[in-house]
C-alpha positions as a Markdown table, in Angstrom:
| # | Residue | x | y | z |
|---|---|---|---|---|
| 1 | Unk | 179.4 | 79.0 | 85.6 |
| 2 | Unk | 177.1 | 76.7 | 87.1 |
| 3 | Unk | 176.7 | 73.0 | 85.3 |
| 4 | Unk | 173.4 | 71.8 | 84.2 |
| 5 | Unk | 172.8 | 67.8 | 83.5 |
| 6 | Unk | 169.5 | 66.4 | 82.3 |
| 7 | Unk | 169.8 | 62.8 | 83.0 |
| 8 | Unk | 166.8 | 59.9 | 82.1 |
| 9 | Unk | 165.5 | 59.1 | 85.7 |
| 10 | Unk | 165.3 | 55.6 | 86.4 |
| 11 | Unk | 164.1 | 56.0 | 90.3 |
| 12 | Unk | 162.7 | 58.5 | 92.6 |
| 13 | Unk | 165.8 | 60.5 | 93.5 |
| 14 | Unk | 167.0 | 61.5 | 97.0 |
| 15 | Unk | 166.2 | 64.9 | 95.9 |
| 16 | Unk | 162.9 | 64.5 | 94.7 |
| 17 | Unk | 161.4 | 65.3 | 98.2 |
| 18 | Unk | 163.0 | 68.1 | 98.2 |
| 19 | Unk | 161.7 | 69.3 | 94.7 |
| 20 | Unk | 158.2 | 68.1 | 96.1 |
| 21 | Unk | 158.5 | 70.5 | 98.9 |
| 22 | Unk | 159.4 | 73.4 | 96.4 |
| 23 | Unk | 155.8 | 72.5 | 94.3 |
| 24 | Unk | 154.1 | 72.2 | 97.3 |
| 25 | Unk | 155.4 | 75.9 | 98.6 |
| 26 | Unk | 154.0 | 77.0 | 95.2 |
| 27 | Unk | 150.9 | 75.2 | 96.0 |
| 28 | Unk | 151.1 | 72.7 | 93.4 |
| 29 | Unk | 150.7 | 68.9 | 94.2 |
| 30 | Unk | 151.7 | 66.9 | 90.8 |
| 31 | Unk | 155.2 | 66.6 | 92.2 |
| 32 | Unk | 153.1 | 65.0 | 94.9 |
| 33 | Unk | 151.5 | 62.7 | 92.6 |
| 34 | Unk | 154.3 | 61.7 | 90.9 |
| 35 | Unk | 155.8 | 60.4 | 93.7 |
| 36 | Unk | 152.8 | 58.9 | 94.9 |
| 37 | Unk | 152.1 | 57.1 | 91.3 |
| 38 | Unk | 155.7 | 56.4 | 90.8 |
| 39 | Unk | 155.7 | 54.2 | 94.4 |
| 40 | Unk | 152.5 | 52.9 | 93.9 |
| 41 | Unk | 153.2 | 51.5 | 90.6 |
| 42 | Unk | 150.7 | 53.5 | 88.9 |
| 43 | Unk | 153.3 | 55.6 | 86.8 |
| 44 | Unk | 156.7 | 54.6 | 86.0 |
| 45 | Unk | 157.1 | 56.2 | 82.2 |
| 46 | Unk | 158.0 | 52.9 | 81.2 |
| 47 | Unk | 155.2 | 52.7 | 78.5 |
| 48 | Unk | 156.5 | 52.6 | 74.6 |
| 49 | Unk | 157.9 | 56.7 | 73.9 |
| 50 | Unk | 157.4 | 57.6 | 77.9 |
| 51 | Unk | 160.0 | 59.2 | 79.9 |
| 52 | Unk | 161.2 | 61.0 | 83.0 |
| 53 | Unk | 163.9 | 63.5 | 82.6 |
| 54 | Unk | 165.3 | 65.0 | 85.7 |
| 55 | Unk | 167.7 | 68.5 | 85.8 |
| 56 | Unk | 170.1 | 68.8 | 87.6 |
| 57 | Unk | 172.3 | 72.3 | 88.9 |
| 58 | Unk | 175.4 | 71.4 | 90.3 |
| 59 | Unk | 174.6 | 67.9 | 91.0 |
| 60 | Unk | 171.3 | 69.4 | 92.9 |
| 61 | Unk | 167.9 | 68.2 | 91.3 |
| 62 | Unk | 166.1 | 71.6 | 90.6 |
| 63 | Unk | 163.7 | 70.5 | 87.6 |
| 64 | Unk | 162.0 | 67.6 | 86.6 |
| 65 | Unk | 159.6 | 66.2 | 83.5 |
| 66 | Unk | 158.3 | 63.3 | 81.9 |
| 67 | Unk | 156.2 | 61.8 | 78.8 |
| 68 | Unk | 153.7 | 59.7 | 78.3 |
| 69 | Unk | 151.1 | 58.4 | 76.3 |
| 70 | Unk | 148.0 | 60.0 | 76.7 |
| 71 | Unk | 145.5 | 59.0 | 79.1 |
| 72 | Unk | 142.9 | 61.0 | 77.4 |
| 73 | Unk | 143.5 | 60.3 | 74.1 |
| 74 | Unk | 141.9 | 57.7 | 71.9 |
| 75 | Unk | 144.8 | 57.5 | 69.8 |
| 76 | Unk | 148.3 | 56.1 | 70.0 |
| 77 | Unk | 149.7 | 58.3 | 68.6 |
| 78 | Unk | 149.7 | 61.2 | 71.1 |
| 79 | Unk | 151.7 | 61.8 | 73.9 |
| 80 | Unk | 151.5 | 63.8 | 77.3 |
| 81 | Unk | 153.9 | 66.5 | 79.0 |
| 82 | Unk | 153.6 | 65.9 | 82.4 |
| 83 | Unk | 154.7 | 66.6 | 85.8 |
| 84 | Unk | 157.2 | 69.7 | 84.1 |
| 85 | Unk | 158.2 | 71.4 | 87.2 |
| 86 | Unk | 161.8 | 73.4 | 88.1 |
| 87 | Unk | 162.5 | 75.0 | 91.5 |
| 88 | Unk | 162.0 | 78.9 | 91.5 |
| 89 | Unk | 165.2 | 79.1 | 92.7 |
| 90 | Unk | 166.9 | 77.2 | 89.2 |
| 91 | Unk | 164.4 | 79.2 | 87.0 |
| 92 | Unk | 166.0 | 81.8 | 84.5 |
| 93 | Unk | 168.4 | 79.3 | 83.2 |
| 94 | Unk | 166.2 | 77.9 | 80.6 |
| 95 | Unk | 166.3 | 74.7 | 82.3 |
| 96 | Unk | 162.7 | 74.3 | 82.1 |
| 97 | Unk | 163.0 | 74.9 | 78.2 |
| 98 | Unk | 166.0 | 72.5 | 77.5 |
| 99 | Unk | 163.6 | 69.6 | 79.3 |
| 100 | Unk | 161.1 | 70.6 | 77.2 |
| 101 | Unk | 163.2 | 70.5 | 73.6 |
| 102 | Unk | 164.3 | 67.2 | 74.8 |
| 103 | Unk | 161.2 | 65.5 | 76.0 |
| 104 | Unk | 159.7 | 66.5 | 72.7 |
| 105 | Unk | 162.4 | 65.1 | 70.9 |
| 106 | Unk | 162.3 | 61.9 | 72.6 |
| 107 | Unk | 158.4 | 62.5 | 71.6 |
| 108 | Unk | 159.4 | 62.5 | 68.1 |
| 109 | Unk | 159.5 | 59.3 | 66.9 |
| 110 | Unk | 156.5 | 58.1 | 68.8 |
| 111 | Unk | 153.9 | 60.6 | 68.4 |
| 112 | Unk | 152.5 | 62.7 | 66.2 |
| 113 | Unk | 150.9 | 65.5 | 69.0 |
| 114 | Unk | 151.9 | 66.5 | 72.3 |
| 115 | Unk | 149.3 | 67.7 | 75.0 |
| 116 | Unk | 149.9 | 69.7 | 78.2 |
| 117 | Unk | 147.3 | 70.2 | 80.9 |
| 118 | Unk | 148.5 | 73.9 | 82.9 |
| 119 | Unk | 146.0 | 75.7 | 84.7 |
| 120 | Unk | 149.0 | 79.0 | 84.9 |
| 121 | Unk | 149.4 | 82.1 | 83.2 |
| 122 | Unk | 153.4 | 81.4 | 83.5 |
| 123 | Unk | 152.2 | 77.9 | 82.0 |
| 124 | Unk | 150.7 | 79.3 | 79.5 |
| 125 | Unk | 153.0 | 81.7 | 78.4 |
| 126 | Unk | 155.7 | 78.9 | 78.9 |
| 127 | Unk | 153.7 | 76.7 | 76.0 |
| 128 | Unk | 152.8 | 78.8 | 73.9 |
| 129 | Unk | 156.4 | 80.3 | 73.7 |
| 130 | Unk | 157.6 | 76.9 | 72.3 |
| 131 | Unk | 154.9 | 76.5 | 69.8 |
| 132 | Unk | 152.4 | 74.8 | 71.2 |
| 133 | Unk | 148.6 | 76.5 | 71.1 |
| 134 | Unk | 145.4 | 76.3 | 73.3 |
| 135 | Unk | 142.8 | 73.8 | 73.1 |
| 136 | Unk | 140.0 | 73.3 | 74.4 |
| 137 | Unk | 139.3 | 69.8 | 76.2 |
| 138 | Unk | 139.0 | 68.9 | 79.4 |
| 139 | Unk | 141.8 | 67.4 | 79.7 |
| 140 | Unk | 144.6 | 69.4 | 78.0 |
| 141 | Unk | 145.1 | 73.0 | 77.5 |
| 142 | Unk | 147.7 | 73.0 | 75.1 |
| 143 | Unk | 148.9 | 71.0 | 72.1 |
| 144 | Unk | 151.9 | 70.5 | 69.7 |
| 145 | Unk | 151.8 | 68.9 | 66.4 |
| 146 | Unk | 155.0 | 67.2 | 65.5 |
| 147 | Unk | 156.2 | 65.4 | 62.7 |
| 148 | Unk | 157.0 | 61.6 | 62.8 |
| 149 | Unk | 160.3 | 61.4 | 62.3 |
């Protein structure tokens, strides 16, 4: 049976490029962007109730995650999924949804709603399994409503 460890990330991982090049098979850039914001200082999930989790299969990052404040919110009080991406190779092993229970449970003390922007069906489907529903705003396509704990 294979091991799966979800470890807080503190830097940009060896295998992060290696993830990036998985996205960017896929055609999506964010694990592009992360990088990019993470290097440039733009990004670091260092604000109060951020985060970046990072998954790992057998000591092989295959999944990554982080949140944040929101950008595009005008209150405090709500918080962003963002860059959730695992390798298609590690999906099936509800990786993606175990960074998801915990990000939003890191989320829980800090905010009181949870937005996702995902432009996917699969993201959609993804969301909307774990509770969250559609919005509509430019900026987000989903939302959760937690309670403060």
């Amino acid at each position: 049976m294979s091991k799966i460890d979800i470890e807080p990330l503190q830097d940009l991982s060896p295998g992060m490029f290696a993830l990036e090049q998985a996205a960017q098979a896929e055609g999506f850039r964010f694990i592009s962007r992360l990088i990019s914001e993470w290097q440039s200082g733009v990004q670091r999930f260092d604000a109060p109730g951020a985060c970046l989790l990072a998954a790992y299969l057998d000591g092989k990052l295959v999944a990554v995650g982080g949140l944040t404040p929101d950008p595009y919110a005008h209150e405090a009080d709500i918080g962003r999924i963002r860059r959730l991406y695992v390798t298609p190779t590690a999906r099936g092993r509800q990786i993606g949804q175990t960074l998801l229970q915990r990000l939003l449970a890191h989320a829980g003390p800090h905010f009181s709603l949870v937005r996702v922007l995902t432009d996917t069906t699969a993201g959609d489907v993804f969301y909307l399994r774990y509770g969250f529903q559609r919005i509509k705003d430019p900026h987000a396509s989903h939302a959760l409503r937690l309670s403060l704990s």
